[in-house]
Backbone as a chain_set.jsonl record, in Angstrom:
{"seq": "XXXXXXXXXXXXXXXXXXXXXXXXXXXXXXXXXXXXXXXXXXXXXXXXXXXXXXXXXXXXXXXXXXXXXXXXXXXXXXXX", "coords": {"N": [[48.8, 43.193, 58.22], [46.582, 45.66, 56.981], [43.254, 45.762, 56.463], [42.069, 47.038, 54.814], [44.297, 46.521, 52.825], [43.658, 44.046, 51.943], [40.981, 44.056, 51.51], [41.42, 45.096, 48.743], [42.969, 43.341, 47.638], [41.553, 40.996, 47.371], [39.252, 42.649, 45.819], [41.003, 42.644, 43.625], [41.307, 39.926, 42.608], [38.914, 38.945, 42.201], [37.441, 40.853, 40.545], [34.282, 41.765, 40.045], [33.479, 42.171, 42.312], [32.02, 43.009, 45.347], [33.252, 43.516, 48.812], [34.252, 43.767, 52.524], [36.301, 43.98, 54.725], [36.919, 43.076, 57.973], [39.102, 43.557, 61.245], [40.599, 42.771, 64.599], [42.93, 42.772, 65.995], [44.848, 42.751, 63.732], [45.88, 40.298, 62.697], [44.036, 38.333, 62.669], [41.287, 37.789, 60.587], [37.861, 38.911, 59.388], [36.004, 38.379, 56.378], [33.381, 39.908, 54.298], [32.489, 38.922, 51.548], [30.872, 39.669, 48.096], [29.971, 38.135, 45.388], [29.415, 37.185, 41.945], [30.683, 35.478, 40.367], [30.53, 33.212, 42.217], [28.458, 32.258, 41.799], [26.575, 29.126, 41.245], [28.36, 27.744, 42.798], [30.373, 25.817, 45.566], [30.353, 26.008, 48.89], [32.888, 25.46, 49.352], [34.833, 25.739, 47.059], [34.376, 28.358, 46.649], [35.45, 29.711, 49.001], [38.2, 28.667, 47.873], [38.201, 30.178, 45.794], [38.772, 32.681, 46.753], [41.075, 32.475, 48.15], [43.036, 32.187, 46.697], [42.942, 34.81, 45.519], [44.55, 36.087, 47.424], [46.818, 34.324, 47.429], [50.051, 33.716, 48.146], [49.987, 35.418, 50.744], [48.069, 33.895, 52.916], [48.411, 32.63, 55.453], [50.665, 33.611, 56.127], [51.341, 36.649, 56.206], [48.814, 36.942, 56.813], [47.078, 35.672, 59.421], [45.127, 33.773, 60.008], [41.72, 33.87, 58.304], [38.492, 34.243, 58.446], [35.639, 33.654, 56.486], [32.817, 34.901, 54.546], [30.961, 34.092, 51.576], [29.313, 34.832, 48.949], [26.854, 34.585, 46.475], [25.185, 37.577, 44.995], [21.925, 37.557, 44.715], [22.341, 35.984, 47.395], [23.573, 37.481, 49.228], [21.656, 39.795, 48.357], [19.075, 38.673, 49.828], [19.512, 38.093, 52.467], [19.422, 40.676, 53.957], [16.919, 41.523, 53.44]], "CA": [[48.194, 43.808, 57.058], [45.097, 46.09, 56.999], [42.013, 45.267, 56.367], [42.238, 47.709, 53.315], [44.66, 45.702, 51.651], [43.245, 42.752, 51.856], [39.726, 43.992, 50.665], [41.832, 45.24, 47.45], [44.126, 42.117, 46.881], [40.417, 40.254, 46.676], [38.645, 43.148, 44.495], [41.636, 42.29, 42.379], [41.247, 38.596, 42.034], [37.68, 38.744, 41.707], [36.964, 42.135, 40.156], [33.412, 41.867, 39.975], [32.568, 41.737, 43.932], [31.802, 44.1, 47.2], [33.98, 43.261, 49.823], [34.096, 44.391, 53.596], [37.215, 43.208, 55.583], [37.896, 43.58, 59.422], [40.221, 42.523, 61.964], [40.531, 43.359, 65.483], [44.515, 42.56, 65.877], [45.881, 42.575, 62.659], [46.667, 39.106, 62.144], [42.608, 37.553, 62.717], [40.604, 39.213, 59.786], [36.979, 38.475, 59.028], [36.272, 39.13, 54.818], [32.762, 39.328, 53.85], [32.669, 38.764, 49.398], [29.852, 39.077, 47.332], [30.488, 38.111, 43.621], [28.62, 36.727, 40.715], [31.456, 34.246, 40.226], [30.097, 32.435, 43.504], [27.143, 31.403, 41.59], [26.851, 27.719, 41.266], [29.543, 26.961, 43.572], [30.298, 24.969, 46.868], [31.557, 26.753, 49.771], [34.594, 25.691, 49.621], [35.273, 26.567, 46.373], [33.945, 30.173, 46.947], [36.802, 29.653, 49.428], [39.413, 28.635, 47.379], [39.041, 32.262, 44.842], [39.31, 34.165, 47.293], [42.46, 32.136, 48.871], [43.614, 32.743, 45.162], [43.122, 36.069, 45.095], [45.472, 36.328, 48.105], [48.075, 33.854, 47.168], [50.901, 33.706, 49.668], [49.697, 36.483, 52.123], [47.458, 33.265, 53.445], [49.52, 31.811, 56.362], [52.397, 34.464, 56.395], [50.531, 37.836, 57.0], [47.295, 36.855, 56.938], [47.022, 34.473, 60.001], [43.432, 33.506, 60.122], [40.771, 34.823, 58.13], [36.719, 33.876, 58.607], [35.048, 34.216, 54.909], [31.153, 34.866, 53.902], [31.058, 34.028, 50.481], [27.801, 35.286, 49.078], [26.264, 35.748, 45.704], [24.468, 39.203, 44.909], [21.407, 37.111, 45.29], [22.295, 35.639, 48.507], [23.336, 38.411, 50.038], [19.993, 40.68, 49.06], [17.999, 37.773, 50.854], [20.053, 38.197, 53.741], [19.203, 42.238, 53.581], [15.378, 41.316, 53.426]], "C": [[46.936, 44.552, 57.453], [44.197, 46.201, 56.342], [41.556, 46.028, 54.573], [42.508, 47.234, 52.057], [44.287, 44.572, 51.202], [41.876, 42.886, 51.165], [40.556, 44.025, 49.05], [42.371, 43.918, 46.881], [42.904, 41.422, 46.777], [39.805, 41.177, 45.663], [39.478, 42.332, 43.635], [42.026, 40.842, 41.715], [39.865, 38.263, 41.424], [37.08, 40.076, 41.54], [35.431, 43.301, 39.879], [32.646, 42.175, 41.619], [32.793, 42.561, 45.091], [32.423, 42.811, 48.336], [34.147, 44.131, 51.21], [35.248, 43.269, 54.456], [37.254, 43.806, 57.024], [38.685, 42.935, 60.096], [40.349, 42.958, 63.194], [42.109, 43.368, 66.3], [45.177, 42.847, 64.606], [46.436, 41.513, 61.9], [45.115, 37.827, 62.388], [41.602, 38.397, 61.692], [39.343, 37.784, 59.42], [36.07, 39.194, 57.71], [34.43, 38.791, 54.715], [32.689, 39.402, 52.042], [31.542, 38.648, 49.042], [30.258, 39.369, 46.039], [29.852, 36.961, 43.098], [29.121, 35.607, 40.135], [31.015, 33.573, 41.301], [28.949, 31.259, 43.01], [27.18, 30.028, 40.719], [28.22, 27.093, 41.698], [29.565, 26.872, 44.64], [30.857, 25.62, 47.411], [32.932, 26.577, 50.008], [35.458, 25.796, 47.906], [34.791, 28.108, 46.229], [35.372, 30.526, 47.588], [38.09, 29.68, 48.76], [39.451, 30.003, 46.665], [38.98, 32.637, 45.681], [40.397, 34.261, 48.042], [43.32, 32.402, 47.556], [43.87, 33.993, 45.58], [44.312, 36.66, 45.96], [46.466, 35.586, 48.304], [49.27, 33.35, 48.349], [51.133, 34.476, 51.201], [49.114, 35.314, 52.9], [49.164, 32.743, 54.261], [50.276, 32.489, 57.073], [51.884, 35.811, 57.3], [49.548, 38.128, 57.579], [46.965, 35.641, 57.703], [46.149, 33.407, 60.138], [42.161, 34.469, 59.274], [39.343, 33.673, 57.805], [36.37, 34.872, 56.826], [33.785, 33.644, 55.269], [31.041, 35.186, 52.64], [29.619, 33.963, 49.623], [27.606, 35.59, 47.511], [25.381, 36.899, 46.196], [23.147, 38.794, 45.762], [20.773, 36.631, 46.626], [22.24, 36.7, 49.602], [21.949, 39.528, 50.244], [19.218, 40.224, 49.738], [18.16, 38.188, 52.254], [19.555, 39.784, 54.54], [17.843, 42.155, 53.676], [15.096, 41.371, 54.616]], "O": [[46.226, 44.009, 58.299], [44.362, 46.933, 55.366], [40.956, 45.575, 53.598], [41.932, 47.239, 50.969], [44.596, 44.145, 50.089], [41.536, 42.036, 50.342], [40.35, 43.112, 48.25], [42.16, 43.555, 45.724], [42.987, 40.923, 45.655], [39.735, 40.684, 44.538], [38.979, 41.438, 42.952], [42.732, 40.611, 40.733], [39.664, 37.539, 40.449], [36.232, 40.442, 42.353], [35.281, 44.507, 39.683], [31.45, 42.344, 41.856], [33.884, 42.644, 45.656], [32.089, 41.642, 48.524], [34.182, 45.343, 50.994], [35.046, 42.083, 54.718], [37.609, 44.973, 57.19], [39.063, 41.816, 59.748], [40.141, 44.161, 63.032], [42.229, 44.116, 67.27], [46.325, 43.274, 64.727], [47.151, 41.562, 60.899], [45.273, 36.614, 62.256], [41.196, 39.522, 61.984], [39.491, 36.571, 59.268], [35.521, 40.286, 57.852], [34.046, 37.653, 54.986], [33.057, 40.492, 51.604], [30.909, 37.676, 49.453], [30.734, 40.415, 45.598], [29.753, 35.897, 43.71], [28.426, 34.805, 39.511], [31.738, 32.628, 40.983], [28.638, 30.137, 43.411], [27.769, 29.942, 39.642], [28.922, 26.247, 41.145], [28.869, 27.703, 45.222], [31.89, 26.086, 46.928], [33.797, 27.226, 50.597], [36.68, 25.922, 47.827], [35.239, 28.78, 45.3], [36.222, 31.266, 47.094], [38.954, 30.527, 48.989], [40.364, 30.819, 46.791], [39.378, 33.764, 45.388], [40.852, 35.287, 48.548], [44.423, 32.925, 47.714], [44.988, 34.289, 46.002], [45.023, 37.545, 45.484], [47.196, 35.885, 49.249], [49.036, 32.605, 49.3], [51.867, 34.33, 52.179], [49.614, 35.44, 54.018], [50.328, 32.592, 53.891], [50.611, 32.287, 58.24], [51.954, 36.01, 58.512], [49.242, 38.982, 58.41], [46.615, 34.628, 57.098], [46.492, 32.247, 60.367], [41.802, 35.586, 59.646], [39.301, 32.643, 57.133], [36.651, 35.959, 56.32], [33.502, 32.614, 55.881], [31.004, 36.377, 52.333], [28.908, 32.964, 49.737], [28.062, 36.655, 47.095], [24.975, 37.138, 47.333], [22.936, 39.198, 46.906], [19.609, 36.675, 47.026], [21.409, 36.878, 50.492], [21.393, 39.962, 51.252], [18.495, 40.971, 50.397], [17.274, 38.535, 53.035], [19.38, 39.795, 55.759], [17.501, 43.188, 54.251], [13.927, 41.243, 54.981]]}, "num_chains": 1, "name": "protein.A"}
């Protein structure tokens, strides 16, 4: 899959959030997410929407993917 689709198939689970996917094979992709839904939640549910948002691509097409799950917040800190 490329890195394209995969940013879109998350816009479209979590519609609110900037996304930046890469991958350097095709089948290892590293997603970063920032969305407003994040806020007041545990990294590993940050994790789970955005394993939502991609459904059964996890495993099959999508062999491995590294997530930074970031409110708006978090991320402008990071940007500081």
């Amino acid at each position: 899959m490329e890195p394209k689709e995969i940013e879109a198939l998350i816009r479209a689970g979590l519609p609110d959030c900037e996304v930046s996917v890469h991958s350097d094979d095709l089948r290892h992709y590293a997603a970063t997410v920032v969305s407003p839904a994040f806020a007041g939640k545990r990294p590993l549910q940050r994790h789970q929407l955005v394993y939502a948002a991609l459904g059964e691509r996890m495993g099959t097409e999508i062999h491995a993917l590294s997530i930074q799950a970031l409110t708006p917040e978090e991320a402008a800190g990071r940007e500081a």
